[in-house]
C-alpha positions, 0 to 999 in steps of 0.5 A: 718316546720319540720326544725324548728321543729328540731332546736328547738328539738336541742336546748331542747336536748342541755339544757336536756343534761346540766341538765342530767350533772349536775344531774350526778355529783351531784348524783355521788357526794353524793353517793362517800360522803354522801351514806355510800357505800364508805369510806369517804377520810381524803381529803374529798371536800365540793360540793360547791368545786367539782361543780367548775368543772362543768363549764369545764364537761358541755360544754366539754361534750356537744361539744363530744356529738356534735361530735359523732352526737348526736344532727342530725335527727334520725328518724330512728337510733336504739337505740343501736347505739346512746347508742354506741355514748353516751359510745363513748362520756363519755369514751373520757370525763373520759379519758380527765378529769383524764388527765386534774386532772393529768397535773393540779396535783390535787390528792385530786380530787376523781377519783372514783367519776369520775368513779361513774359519768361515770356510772351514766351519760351514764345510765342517757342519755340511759334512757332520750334520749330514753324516747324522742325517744318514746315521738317523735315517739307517736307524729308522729304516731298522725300527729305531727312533720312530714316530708314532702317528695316527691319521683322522679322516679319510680322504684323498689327501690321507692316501697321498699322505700314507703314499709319501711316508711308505715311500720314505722309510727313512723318516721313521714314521709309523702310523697306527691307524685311521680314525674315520667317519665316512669309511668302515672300519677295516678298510684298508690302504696300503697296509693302513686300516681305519681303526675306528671313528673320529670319537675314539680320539677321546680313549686313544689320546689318554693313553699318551703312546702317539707322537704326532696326529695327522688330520686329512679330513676330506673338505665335506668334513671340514665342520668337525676340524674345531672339535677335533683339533679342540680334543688333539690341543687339551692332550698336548700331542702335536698335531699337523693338519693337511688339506685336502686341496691338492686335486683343487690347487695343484701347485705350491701354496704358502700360508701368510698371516694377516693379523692373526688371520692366516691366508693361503695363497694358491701359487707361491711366485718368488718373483713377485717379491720386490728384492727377488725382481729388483735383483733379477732386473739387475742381472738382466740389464748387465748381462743383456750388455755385456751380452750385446758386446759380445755377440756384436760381431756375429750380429753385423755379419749376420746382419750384412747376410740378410741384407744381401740374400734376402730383399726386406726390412732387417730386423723383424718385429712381431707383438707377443704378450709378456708380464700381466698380459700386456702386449710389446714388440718382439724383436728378430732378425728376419727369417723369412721372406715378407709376407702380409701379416693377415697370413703370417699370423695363420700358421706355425713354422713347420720343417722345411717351410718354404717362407723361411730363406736359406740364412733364416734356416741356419739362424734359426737353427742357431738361435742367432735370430733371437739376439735382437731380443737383447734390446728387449731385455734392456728394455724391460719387455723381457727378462734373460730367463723366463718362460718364451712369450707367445703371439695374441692370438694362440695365447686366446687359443691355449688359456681355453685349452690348456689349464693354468696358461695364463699363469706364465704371465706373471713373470717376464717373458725370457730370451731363453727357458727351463723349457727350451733346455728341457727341448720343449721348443718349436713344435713341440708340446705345449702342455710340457712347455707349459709344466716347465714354465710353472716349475720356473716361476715356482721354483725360481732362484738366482742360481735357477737362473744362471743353470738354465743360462748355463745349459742354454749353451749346451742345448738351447742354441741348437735345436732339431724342433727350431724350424 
């Protein structure tokens, strides 16, 4: 069975990581000491010394490794993740053995051997845990190492479910049948047939040959989930439930506790935490600065420009609506000719627009018009990153049209975006823009951030729809 099978899997990983420790400090070791890279310490330490405090790495690491979960089932976690987990786990150790030399007051200890064994370590497990992975995965897709599942009702999410595993051999899952109340029995998805009613969970489960239950119960189903979830309990097989929301709630929902009591939030938004927001101000207000130093040249030429070619005010400012619905001014260089506001708000840009001036062409095409909006940022209205903030009047326009709008305001407006790389920019489809503003905000990460300004460079400057 496939719980032996993992018990025994555990046990190797344990034992490979112990051995992929003490390959790390030893190698560590010896290109502190023994390579020529660095110059050699008039304190230098024998290897018979250094290896005493494998005794205390070894298991230390192991227990941290057990902590971030890195001995569960993971037929289907991304190999990001668990390097993420493997980073975790080693910045944690560093930190605690340099502590541990510290308090022990040992200053002979080389602390760049630790930071050698840090890097060398985490390259090390990357490299071994994923050539398991692919060793697993290629026994999986040849029969080996499967889980047997069997499925109760059926519904959308029971087909989506089927759907994901047929299209990933490599997690080894292999499911039996359908137990269903609402379908006949014979009916059959993709080579799945429903083997009969939910009741026969009462012969199935005795005999013990599932690994796993896999309940996807439709919602008008949802009064039978005690009892069944009672019968998988009372055999101790492990059940996983899915929720047949996902036509209803199309986005990433996350499951907090709240004493004892588990709520589903419908969108999960990193930003709405406090640390995640207060770092990405940081970088905001920093990069907004450095960004304003840089450009200030470009800025007073273009600025002197517009002055001479074009009569009106400088700089152009127009309200948008940015975080939690609340309007500010957007700052611009100007574009085009001054026009009353009454006519201005009547339409898009569109190619070759006779209100735009010939400066306004060129800077529009650049994006050089945007880089008054740096004082945005430094004013907290904008964010260097986000999704583009709109004029009052299309936003009224668009929560009607098109679903899930209003959500791009849950974060700050950016001066750039996952959609502006992406080419959604001017007149271009709002309903895409708009699926990769929610990408953003869903999916957002420090490093989504310096990519998207990465990109920025290479595609969001220059654009064939900024009229």
């Amino acid at each position: 069975m496939i719980k032996d099978n993992q018990k025994l899997l555990n046990r190797l990983h344990v034992a490979v990581d112990a051995l992929a420790l003490v390959f790390s400090y030893i190698s560590a070791w010896y290109i502190r000491f023994k390579s020529g890279v660095f110059e050699l310490d008039p304190w230098f330490m024998s290897l018979g010394e250094y290896m005493q405090s494998l005794f205390l790495i070894v298991p230390a690491y192991l227990i941290l490794y057990y902590v971030f979960q890195m001995y569960t089932p993971k037929r289907v976690q991304g190999r990001r993740l668990e390097a993420w987990h493997i980073i975790q786990a080693n910045v944690i150790g560093l930190m605690a053995f340099i502590l541990y030399l510290y308090i022990m007051r040992q200053p002979d200890f080389s602390r760049l051997m630790i930071f050698v064994f840090f890097g060398i370590n985490i390259c090390v497990e990357v490299t071994i845990r994923n050539i398991i992975r692919e060793c697993l995965r290629n026994m999986r897709r040849q029969g080996y190492n499967q889980k047997h599942i069997v499925m109760i009702g059926y519904s959308r999410a029971t087909e989506q479910y089927i759907d994901r595993v047929k299209a990933n051999p490599e997690w080894g899952y292999i499911i039996r049948g359908i137990l269903a109340d609402n379908t006949p029995r014979g009916t059959e998805y993709r080579g799945v047939k429903v083997i009969g009613r939910t009741e026969n969970l009462t012969i199935i489960l005795p005999e013990n040959k599932l690994d796993e239950i896999v309940i996807t119960l439709g919602l008008a189903e949802y009064h039978k989930l005690e009892h069944i979830v009672g019968m998988c309990e009372k055999s101790g097989v492990h059940t996983k439930f899915v929720p047949d929301y996902n036509n209803i709630i199309p986005t990433k929902p996350y499951t907090e506790d709240l004493l004892g009591m588990p709520v589903i939030n419908i969108r999960r938004v990193p930003l709405n935490n406090a640390l995640n927001a207060l770092v990405k101000r940081c970088v905001d207000v920093f990069g907004a600065a450095v960004a304003l130093v840089l450009f200030s040249p470009v800025m007073a030429a273009v600025a002197v420009i517009i002055k001479v070619t074009a009569p009106g005010p400088l700089i152009y400012s127009q309200e948008r609506i940015g975080l939690q619905n609340r309007p500010f001014r957007m700052y611009k260089f100007r574009s085009m000719v001054v026009q009353d506001q009454s006519s201005e708000k009547k339409q898009w840009t569109v190619q070759n627009d006779p209100r735009v001036t010939p400066i306004g062409r060129f800077i529009r095409k650049t994006s050089i018009d945007e880089l008054p909006q740096l004082v945005n940022v430094l004013m907290g209205n904008m964010s260097l990153v986000g999704p583009r903030p709109e004029r009052p009047q299309f936003v009224e326009q668009f929560k009607e049209e098109i679903p899930r709008y209003m959500i791009k305001h849950q974060v700050r407006p950016g001066l750039t975006g996952w959609a502006q790389v992406n080419g959604y920019r001017g007149d271009t489809s709002i309903r895409k823009r708009i699926e990769c503003d929610l990408y953003y905000i869903e999916n957002w990460t420090l490093g989504f951030d310096f990519k998207i300004i990465f990109l920025t460079f290479f595609k969001g400057f220059v654009n064939k729809n900024a009229y």
